[in-house]
N, C-alpha and C positions, 0 to 999 in steps of 0.2 A: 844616921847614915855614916856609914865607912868612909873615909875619903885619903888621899893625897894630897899633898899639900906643896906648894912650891910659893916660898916668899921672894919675888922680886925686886922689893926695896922700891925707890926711886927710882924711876921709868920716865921719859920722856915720850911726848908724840910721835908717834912711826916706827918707834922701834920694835922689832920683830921677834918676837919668842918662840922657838922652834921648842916642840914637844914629841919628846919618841916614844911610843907607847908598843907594849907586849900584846895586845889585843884591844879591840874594840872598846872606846869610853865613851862616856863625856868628860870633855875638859872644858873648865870653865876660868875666865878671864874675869877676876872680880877685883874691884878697887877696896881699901880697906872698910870703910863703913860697911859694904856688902857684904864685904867676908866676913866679918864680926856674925850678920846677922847668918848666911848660909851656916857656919857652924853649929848656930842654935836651932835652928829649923824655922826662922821667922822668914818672909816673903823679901828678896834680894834678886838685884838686877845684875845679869853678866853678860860678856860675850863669849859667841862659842857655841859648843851644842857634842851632840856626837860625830865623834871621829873613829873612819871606819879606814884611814888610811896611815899610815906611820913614814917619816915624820909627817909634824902637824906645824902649821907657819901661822900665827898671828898676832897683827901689830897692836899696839897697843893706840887706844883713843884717844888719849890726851894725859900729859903731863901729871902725876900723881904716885904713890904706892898702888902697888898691882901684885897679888897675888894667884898663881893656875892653881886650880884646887880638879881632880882628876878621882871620877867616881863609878859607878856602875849605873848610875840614874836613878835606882831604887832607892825604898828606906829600909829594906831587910838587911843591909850588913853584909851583904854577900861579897863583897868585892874582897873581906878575909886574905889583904894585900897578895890575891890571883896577880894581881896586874904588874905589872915593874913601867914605872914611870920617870923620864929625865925630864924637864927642862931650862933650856939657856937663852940667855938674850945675846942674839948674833952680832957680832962687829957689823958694822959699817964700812 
């Protein structure tokens, strides 16, 4: 699967990451362990889902590395970077 990719670093509880997307995705909130496995295709826990609105706001769970990984849902590849994806973690 195609995807985007947004490394966050080190992320604290509650902070919020605004995602602006070109069309319709799923974006997904994954901690590193998860992300490892989302890249390879093994089963990985995120938050998040599809986003049918731009911008897109959400906080982070808990203290850790957090990567938005931003895709078409499919495993056909089709998302052929259609899409133009930002994300940032807003000031406080």
């Amino acid at each position: 699967m195609k995807f985007v990719a947004f490394n966050l670093g080190a992320r604290k509880k509650n902070e919020v990451v605004e995602v602006t997307l070109s069309s319709r995705a799923y974006v997904r909130l994954i901690d590193d362990d998860n992300f490892s496995l989302y890249k390879t295709g093994g089963k990985y826990s995120f938050f998040g889902g599809i986003v049918r609105f731009s911008p897109y706001h959400i906080a982070i769970p808990r203290d850790g590395n957090w990567h938005i990984a931003v895709d078409m849902g499919d495993k056909s590849g089709k998302i052929a970077m259609k899409i133009t994806a930002t994300a940032k973690v807003l000031r406080r």
